[in-house]
PQR file of N, CA, C, O and H, with PARSE charges and radii, in Angstrom:
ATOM      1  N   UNK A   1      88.307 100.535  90.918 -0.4000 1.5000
ATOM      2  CA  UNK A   1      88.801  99.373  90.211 -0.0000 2.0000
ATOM      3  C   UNK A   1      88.156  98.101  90.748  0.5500 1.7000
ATOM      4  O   UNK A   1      87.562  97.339  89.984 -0.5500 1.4000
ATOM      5  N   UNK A   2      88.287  97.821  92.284 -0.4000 1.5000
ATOM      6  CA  UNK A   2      87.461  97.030  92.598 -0.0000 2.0000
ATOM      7  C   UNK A   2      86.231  96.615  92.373  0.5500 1.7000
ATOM      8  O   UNK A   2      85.885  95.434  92.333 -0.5500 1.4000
ATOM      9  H   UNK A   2      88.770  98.439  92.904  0.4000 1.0000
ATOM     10  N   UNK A   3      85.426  97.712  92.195 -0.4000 1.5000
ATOM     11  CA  UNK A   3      84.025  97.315  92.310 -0.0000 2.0000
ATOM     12  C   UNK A   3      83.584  96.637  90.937  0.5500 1.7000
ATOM     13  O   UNK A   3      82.834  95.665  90.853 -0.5500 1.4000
ATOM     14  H   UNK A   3      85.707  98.671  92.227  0.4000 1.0000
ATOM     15  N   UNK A   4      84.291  97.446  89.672 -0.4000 1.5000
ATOM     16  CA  UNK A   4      83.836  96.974  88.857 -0.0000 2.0000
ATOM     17  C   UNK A   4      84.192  95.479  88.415  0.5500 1.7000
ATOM     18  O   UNK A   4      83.530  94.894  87.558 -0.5500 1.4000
ATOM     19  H   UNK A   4      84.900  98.236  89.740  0.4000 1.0000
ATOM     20  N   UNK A   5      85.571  94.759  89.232 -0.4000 1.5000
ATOM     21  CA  UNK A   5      85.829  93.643  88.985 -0.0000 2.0000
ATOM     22  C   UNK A   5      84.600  92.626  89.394  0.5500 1.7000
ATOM     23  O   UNK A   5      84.026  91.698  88.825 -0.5500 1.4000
ATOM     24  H   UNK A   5      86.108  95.235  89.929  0.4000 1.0000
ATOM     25  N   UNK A   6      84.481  93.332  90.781 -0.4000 1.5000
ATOM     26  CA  UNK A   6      82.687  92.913  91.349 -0.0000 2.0000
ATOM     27  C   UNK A   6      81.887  92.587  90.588  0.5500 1.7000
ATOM     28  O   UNK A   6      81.387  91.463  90.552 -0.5500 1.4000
ATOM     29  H   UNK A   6      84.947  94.086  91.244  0.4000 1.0000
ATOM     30  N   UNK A   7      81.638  93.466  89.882 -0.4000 1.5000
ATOM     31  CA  UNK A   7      80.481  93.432  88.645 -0.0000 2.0000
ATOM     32  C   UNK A   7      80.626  92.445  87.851  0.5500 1.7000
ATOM     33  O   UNK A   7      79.706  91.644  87.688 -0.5500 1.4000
ATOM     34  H   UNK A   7      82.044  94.380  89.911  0.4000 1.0000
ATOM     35  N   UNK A   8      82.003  92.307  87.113 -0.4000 1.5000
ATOM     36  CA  UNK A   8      82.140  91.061  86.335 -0.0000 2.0000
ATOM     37  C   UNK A   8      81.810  89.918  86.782  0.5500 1.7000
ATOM     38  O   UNK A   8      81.046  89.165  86.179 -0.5500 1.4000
ATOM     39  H   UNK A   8      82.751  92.958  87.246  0.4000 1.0000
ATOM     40  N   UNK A   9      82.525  89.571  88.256 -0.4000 1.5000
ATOM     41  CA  UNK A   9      82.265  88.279  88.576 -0.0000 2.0000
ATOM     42  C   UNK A   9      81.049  87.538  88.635  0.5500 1.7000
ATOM     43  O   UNK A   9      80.134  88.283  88.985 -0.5500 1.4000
ATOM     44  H   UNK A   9      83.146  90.183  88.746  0.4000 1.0000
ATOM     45  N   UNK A  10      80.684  86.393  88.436 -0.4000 1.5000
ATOM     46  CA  UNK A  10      79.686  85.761  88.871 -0.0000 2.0000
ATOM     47  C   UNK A  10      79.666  85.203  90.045  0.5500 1.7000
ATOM     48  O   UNK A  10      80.697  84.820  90.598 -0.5500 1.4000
ATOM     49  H   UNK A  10      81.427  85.788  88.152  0.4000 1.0000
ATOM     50  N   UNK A  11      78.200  85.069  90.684 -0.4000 1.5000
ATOM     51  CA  UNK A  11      77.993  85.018  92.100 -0.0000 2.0000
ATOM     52  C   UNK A  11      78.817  83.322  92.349  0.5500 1.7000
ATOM     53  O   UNK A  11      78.633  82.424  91.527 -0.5500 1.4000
ATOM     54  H   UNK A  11      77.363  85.381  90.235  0.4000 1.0000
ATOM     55  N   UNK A  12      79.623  83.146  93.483 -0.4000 1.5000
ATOM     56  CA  UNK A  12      80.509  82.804  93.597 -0.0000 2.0000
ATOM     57  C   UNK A  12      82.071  82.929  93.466  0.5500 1.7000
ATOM     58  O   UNK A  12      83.003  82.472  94.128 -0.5500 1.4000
ATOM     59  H   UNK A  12      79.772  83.875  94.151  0.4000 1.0000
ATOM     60  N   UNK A  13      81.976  83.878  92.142 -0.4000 1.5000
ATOM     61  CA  UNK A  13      83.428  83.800  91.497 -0.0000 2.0000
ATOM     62  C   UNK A  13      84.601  84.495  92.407  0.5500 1.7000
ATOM     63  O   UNK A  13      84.394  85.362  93.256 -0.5500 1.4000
ATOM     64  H   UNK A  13      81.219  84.249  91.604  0.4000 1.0000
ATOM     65  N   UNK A  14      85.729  84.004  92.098 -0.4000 1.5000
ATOM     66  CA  UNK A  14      86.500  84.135  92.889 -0.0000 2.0000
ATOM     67  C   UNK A  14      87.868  85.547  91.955  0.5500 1.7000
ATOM     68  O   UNK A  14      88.045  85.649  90.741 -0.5500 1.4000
ATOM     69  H   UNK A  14      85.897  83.300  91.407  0.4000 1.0000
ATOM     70  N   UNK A  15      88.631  86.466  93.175 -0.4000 1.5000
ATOM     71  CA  UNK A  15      89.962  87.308  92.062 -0.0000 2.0000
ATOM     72  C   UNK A  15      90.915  87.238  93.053  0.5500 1.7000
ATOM     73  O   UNK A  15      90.739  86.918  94.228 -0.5500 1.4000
ATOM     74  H   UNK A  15      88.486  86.384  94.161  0.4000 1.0000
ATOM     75  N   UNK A  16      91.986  87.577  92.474 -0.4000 1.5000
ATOM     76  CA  UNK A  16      93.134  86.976  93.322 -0.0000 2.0000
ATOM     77  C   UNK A  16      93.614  88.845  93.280  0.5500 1.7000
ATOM     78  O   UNK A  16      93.752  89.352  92.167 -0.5500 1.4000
ATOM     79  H   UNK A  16      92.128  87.837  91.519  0.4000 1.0000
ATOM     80  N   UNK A  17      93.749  89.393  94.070 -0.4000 1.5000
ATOM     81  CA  UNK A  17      94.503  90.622  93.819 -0.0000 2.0000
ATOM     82  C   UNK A  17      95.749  90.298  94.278  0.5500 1.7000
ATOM     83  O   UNK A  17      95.872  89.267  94.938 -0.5500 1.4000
ATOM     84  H   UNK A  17      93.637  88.981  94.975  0.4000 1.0000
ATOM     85  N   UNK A  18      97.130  91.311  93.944 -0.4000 1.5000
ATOM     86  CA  UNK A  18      97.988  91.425  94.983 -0.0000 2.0000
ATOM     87  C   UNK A  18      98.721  93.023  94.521  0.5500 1.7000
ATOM     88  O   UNK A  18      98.795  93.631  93.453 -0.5500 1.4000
ATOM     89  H   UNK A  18      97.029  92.149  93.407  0.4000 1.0000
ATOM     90  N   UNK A  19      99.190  93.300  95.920 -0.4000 1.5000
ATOM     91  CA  UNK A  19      99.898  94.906  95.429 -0.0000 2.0000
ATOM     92  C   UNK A  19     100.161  95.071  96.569  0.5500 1.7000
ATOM     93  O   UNK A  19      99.599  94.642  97.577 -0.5500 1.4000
ATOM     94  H   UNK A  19      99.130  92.806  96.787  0.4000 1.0000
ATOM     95  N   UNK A  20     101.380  95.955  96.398 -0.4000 1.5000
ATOM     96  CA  UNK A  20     102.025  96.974  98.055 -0.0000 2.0000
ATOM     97  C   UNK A  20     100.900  97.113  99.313  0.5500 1.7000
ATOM     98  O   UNK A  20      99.699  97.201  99.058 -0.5500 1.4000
ATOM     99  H   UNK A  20     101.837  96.303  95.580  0.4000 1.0000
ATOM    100  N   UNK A  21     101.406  97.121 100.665 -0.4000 1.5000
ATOM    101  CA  UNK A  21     100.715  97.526 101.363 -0.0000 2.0000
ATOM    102  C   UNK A  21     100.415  98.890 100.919  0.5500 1.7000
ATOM    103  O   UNK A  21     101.466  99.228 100.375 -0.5500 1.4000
ATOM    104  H   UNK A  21     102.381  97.049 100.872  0.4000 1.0000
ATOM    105  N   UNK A  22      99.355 100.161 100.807 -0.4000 1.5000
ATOM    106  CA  UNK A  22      99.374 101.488 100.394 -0.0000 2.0000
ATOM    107  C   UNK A  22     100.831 102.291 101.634  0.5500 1.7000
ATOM    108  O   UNK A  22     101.804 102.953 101.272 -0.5500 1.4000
ATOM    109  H   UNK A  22      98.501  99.887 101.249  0.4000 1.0000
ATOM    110  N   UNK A  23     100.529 101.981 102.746 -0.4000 1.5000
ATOM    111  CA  UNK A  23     101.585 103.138 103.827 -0.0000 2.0000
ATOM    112  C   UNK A  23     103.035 102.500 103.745  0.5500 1.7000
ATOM    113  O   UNK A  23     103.844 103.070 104.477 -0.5500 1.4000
ATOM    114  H   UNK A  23      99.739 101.443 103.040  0.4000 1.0000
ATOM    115  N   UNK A  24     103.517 101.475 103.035 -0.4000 1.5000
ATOM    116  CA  UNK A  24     104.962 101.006 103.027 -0.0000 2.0000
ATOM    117  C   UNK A  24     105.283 101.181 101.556  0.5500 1.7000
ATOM    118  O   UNK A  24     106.456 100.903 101.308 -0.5500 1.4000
ATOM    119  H   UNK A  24     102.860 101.012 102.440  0.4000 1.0000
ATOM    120  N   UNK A  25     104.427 101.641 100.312 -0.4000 1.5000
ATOM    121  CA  UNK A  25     104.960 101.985  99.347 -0.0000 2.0000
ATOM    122  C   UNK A  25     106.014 102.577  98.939  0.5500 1.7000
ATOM    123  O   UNK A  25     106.523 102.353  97.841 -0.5500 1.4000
ATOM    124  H   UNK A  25     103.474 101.867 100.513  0.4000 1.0000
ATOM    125  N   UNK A  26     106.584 103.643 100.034 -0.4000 1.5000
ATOM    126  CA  UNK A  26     107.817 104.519  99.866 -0.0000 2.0000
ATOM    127  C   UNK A  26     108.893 102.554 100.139  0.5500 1.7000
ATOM    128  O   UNK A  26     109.426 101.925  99.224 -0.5500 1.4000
ATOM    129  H   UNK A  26     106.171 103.825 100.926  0.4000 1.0000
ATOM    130  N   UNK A  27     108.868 102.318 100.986 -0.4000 1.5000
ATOM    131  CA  UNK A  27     109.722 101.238 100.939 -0.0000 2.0000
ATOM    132  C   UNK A  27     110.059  99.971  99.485  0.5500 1.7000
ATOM    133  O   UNK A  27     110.967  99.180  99.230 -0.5500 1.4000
ATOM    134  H   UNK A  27     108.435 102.828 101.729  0.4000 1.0000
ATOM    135  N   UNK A  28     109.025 100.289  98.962 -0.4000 1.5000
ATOM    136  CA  UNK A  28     108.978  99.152  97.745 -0.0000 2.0000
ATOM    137  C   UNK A  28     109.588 100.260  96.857  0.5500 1.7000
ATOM    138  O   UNK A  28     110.314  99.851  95.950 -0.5500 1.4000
ATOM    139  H   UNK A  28     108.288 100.932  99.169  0.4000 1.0000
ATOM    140  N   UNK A  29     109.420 101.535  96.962 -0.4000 1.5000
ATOM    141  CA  UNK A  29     110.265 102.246  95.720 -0.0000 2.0000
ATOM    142  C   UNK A  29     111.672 102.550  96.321  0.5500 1.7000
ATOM    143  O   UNK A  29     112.572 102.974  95.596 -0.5500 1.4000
ATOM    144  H   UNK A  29     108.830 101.867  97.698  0.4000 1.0000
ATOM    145  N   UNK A  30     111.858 102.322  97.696 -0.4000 1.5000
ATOM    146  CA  UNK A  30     113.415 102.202  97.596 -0.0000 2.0000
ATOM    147  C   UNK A  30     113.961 101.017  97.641  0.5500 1.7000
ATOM    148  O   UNK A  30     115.161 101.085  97.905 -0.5500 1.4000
ATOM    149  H   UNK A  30     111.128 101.978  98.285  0.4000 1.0000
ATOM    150  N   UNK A  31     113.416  99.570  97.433 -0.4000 1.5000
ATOM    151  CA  UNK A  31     113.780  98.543  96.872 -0.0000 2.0000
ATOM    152  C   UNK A  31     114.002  98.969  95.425  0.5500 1.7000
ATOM    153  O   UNK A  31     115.103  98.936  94.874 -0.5500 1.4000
ATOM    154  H   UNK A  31     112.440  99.516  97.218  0.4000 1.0000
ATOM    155  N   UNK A  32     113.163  99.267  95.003 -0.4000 1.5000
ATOM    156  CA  UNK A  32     113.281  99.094  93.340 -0.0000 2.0000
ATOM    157  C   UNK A  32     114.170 100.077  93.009  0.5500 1.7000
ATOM    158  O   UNK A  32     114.807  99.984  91.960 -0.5500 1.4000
ATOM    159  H   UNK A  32     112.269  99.294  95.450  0.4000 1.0000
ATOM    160  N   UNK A  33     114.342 101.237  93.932 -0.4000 1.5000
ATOM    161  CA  UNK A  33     115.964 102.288  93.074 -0.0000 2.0000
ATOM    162  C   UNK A  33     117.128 101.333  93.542  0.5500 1.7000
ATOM    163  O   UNK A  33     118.241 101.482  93.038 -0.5500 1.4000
ATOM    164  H   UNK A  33     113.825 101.312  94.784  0.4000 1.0000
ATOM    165  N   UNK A  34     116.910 100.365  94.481 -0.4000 1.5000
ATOM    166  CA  UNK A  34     118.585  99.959  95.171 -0.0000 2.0000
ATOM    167  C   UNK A  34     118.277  98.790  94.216  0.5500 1.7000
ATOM    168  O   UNK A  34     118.816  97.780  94.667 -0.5500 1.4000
ATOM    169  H   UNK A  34     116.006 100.244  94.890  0.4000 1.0000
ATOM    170  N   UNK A  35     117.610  98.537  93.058 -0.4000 1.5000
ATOM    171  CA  UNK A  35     117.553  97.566  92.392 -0.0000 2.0000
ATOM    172  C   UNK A  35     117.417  95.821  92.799  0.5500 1.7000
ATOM    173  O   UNK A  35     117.634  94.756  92.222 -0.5500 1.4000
ATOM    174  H   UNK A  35     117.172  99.358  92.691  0.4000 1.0000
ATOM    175  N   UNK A  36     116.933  96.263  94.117 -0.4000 1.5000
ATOM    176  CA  UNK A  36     116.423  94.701  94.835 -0.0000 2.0000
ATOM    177  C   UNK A  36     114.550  94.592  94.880  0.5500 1.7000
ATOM    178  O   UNK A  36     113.799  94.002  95.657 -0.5500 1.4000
ATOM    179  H   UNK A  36     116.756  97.128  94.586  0.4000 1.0000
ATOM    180  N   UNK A  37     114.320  95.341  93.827 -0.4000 1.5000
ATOM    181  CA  UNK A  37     112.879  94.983  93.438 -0.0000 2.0000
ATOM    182  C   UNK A  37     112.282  94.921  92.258  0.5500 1.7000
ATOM    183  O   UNK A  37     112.739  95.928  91.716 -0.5500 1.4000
ATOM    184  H   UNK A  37     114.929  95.820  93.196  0.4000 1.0000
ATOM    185  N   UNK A  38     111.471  94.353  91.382 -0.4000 1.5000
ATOM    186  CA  UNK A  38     111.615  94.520  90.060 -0.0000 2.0000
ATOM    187  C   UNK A  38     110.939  95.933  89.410  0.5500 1.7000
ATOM    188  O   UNK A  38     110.074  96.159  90.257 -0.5500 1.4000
ATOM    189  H   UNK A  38     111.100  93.536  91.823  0.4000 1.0000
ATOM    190  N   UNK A  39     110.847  96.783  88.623 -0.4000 1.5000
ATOM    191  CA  UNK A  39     110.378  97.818  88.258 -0.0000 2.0000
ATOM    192  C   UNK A  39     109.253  97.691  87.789  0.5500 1.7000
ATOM    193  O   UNK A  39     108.944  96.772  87.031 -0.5500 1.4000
ATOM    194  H   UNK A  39     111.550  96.600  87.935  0.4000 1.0000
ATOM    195  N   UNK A  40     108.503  98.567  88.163 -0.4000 1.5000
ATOM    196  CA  UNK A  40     106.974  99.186  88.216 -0.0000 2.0000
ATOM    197  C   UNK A  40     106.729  98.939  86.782  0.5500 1.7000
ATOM    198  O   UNK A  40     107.676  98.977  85.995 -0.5500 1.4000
ATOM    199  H   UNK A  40     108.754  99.313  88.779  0.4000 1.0000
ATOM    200  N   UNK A  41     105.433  98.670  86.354 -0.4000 1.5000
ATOM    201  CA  UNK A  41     105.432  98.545  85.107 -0.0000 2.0000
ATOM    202  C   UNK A  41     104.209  99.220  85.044  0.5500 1.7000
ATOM    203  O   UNK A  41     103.908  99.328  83.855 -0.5500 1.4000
ATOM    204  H   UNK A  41     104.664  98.640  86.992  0.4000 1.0000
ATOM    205  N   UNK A  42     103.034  99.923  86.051 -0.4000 1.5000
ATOM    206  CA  UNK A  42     102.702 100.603  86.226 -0.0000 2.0000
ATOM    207  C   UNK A  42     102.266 101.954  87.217  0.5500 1.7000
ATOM    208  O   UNK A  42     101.577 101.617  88.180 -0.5500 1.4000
ATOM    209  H   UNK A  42     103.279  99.836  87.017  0.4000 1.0000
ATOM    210  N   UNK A  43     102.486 103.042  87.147 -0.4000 1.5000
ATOM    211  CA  UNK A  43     101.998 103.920  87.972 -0.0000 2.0000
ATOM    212  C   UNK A  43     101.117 103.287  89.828  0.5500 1.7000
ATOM    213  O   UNK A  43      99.979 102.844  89.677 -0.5500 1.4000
ATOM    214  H   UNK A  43     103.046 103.315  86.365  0.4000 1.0000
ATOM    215  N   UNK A  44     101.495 103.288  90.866 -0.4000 1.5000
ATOM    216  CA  UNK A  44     100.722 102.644  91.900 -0.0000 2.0000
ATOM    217  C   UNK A  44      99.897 103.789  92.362  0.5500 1.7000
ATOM    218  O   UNK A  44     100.142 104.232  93.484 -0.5500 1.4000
ATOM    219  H   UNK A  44     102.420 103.648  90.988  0.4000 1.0000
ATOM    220  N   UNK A  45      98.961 104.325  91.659 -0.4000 1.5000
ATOM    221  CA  UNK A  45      97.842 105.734  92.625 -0.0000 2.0000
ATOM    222  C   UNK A  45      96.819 105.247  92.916  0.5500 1.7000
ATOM    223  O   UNK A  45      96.061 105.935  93.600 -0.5500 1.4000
ATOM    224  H   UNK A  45      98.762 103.965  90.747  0.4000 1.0000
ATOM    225  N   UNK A  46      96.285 103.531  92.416 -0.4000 1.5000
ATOM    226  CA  UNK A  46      95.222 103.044  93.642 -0.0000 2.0000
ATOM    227  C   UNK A  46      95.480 102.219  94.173  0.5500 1.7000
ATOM    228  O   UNK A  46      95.138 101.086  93.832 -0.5500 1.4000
ATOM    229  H   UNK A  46      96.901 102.972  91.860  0.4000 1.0000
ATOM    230  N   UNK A  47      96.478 102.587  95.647 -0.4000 1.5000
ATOM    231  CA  UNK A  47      96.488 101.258  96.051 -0.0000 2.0000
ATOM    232  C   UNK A  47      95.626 101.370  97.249  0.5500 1.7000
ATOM    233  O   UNK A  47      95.446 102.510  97.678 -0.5500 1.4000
ATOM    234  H   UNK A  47      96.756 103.507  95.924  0.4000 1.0000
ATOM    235  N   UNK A  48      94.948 100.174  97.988 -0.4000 1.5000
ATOM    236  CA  UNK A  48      94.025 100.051  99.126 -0.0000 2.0000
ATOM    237  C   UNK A  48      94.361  98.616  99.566  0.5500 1.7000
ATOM    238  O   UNK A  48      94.609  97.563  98.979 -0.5500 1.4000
ATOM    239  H   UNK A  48      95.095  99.248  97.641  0.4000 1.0000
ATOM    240  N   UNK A  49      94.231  99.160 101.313 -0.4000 1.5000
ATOM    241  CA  UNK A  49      94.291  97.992 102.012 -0.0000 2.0000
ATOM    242  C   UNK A  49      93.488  96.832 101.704  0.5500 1.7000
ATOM    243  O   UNK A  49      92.280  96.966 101.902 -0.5500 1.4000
ATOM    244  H   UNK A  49      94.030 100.016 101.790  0.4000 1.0000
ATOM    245  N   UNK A  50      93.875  95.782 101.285 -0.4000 1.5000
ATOM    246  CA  UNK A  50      92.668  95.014 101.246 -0.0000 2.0000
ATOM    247  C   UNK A  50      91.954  94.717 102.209  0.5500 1.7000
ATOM    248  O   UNK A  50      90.854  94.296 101.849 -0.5500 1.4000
ATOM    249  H   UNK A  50      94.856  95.673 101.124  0.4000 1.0000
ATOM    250  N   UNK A  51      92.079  94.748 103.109 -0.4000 1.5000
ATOM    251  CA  UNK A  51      91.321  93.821 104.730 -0.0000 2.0000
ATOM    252  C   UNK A  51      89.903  95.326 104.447  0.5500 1.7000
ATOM    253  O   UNK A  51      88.916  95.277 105.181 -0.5500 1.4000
ATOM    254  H   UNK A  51      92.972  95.091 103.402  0.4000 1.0000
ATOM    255  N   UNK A  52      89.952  95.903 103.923 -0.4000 1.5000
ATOM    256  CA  UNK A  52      89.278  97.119 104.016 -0.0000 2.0000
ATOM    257  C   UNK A  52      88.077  97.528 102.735  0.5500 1.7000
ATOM    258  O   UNK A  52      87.315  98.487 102.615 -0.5500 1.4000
ATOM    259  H   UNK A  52      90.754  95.942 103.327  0.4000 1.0000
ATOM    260  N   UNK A  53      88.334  96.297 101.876 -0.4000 1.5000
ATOM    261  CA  UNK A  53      87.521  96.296 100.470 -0.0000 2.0000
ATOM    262  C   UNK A  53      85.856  95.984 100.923  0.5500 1.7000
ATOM    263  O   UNK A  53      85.649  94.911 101.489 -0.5500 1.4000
ATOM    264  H   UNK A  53      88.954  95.518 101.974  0.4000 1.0000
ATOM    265  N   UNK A  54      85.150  96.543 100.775 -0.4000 1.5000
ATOM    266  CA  UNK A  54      83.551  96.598 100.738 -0.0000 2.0000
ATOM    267  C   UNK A  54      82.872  95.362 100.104  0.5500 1.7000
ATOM    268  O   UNK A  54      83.862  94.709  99.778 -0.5500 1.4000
ATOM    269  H   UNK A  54      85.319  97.416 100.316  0.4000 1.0000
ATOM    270  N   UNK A  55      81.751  94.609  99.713 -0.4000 1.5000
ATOM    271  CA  UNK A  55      80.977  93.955  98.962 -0.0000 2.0000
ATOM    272  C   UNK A  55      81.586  92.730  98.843  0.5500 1.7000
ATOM    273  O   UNK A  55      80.710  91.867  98.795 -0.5500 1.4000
ATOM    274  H   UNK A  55      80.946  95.140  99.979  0.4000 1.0000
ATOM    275  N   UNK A  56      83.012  92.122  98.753 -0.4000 1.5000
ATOM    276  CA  UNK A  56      83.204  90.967  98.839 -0.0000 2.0000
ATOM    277  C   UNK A  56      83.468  90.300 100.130  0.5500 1.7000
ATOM    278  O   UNK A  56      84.096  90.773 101.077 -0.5500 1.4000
ATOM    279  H   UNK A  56      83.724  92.823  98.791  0.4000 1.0000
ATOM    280  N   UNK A  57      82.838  88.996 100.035 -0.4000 1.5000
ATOM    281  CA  UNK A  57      82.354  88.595 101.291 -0.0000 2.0000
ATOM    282  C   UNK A  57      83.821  87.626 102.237  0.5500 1.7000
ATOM    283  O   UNK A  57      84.294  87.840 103.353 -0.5500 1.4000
ATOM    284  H   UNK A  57      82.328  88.612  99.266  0.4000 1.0000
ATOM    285  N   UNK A  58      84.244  86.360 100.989 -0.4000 1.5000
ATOM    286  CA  UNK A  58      85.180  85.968 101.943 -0.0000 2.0000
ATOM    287  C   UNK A  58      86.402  86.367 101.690  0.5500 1.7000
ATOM    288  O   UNK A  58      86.743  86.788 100.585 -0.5500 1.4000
ATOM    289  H   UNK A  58      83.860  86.186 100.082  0.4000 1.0000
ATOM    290  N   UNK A  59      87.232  86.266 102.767 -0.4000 1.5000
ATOM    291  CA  UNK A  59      88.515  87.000 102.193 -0.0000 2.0000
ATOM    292  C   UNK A  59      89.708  86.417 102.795  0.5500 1.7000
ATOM    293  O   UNK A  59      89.669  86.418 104.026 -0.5500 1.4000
ATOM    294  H   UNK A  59      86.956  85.924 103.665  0.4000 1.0000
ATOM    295  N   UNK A  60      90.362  86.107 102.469 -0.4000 1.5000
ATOM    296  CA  UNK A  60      91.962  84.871 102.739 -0.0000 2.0000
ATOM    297  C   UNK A  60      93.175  86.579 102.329  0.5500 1.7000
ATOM    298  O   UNK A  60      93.665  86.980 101.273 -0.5500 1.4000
ATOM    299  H   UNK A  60      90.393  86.106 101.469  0.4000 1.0000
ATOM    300  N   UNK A  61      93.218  87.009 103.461 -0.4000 1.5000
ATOM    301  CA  UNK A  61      95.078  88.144 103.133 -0.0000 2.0000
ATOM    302  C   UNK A  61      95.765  87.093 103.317  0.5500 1.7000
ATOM    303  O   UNK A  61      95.403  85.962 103.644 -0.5500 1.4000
ATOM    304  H   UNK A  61      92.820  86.683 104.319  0.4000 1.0000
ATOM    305  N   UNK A  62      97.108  87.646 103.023 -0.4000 1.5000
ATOM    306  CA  UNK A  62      98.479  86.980 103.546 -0.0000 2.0000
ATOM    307  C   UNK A  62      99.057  88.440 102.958  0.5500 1.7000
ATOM    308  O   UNK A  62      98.693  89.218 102.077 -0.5500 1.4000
ATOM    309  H   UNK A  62      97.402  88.564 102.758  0.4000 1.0000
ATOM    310  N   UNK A  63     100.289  88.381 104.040 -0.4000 1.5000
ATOM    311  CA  UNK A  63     101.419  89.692 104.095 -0.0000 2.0000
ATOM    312  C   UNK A  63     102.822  88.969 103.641  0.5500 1.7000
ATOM    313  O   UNK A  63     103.301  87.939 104.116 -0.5500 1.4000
ATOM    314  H   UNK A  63     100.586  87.749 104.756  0.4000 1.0000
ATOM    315  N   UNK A  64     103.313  89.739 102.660 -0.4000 1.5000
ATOM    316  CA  UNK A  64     104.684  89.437 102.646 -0.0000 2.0000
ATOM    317  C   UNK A  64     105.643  90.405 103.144  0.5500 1.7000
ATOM    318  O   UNK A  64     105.849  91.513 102.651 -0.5500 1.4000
ATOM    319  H   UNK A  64     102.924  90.575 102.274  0.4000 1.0000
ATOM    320  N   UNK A  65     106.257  89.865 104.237 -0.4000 1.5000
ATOM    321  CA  UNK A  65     107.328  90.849 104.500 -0.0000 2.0000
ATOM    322  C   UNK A  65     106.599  92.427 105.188  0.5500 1.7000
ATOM    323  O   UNK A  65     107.302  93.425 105.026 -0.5500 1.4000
ATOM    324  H   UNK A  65     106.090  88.964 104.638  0.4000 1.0000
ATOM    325  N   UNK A  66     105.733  92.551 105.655 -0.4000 1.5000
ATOM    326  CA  UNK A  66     104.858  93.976 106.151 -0.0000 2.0000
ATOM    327  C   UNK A  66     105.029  94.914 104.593  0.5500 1.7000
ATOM    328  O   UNK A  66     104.848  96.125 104.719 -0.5500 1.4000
ATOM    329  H   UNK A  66     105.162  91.741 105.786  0.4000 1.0000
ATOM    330  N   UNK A  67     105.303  94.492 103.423 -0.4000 1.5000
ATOM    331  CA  UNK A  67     105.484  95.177 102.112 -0.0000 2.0000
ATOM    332  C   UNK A  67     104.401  94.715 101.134  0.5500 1.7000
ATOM    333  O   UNK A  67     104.144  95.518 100.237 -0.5500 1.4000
ATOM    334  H   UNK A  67     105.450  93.509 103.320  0.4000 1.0000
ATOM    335  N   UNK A  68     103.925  93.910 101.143 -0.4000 1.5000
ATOM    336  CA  UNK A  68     103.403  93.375 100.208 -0.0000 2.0000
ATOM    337  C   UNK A  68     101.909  92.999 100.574  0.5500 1.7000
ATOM    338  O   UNK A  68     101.728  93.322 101.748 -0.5500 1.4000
ATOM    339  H   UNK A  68     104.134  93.257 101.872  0.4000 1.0000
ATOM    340  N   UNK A  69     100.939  92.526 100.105 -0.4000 1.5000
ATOM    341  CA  UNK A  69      99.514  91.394 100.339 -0.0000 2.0000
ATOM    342  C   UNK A  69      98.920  91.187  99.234  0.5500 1.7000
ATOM    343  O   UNK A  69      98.808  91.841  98.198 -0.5500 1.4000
ATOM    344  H   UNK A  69     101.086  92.264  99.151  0.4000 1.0000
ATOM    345  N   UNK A  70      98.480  89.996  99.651 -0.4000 1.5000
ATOM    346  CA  UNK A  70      97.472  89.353  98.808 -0.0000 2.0000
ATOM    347  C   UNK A  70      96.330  88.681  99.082  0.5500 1.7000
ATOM    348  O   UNK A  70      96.132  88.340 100.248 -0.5500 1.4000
ATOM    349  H   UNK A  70      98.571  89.464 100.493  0.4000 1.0000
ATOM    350  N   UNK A  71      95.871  88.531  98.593 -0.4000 1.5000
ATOM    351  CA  UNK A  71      93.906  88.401  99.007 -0.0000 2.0000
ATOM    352  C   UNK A  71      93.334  88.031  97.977  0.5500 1.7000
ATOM    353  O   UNK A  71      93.538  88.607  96.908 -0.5500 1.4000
ATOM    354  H   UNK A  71      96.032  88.809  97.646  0.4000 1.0000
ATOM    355  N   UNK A  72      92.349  86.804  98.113 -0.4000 1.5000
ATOM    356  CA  UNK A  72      91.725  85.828  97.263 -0.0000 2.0000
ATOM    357  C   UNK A  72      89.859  86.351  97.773  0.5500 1.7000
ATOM    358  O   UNK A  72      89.360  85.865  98.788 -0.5500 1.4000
ATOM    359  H   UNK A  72      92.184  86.336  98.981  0.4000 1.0000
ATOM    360  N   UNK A  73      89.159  87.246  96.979 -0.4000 1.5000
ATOM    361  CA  UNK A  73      88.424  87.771  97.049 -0.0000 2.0000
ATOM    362  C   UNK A  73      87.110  87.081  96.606  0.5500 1.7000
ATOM    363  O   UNK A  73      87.028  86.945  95.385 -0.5500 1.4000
ATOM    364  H   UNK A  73      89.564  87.640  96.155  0.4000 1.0000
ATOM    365  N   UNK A  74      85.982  86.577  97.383 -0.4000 1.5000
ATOM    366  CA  UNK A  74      84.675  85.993  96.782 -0.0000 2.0000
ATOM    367  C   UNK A  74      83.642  86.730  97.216  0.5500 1.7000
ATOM    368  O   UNK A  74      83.189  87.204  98.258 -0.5500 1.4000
ATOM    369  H   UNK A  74      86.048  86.687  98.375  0.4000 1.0000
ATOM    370  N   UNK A  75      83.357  86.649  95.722 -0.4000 1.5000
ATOM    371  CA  UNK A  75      81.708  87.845  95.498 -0.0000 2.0000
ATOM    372  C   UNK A  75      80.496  86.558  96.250  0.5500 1.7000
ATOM    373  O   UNK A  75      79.297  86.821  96.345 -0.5500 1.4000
ATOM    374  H   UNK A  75      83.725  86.264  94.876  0.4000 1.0000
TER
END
């Protein structure tokens, strides 16, 4: 999924991802059965660390809660 966002971008361009840490996922689905998370609106089978993404160069994480990240990705 990544790479091909790669592809789109133009040199400079910037993507904002965000999604579950991948190893605390069991925790975000027992938020969302105790109904203190909002429901999946899709399937999560790619998730990846971001600190760990290949080809893009600068990279800004932030963690929410050891559950969550987000990362502002430049090609």
């Amino acid at each position: 999924m990544l790479p091909a966002c790669y592809d789109l971008l133009k040199p400079g361009g910037q993507l904002m991802v965000t999604m579950p840490i991948p190893h605390m996922d069991w925790a975000m689905r027992l938020l969302e059965w105790l109904g203190l998370n909002q429901k999946r609106t899709s399937p999560h089978d790619h998730l990846v660390c971001l600190k760990n993404v290949p080809q893009f160069t600068d990279k800004k994480i932030k963690y929410a809660a050891f559950l969550a990240q987000w990362e502002v990705l430049t090609k």
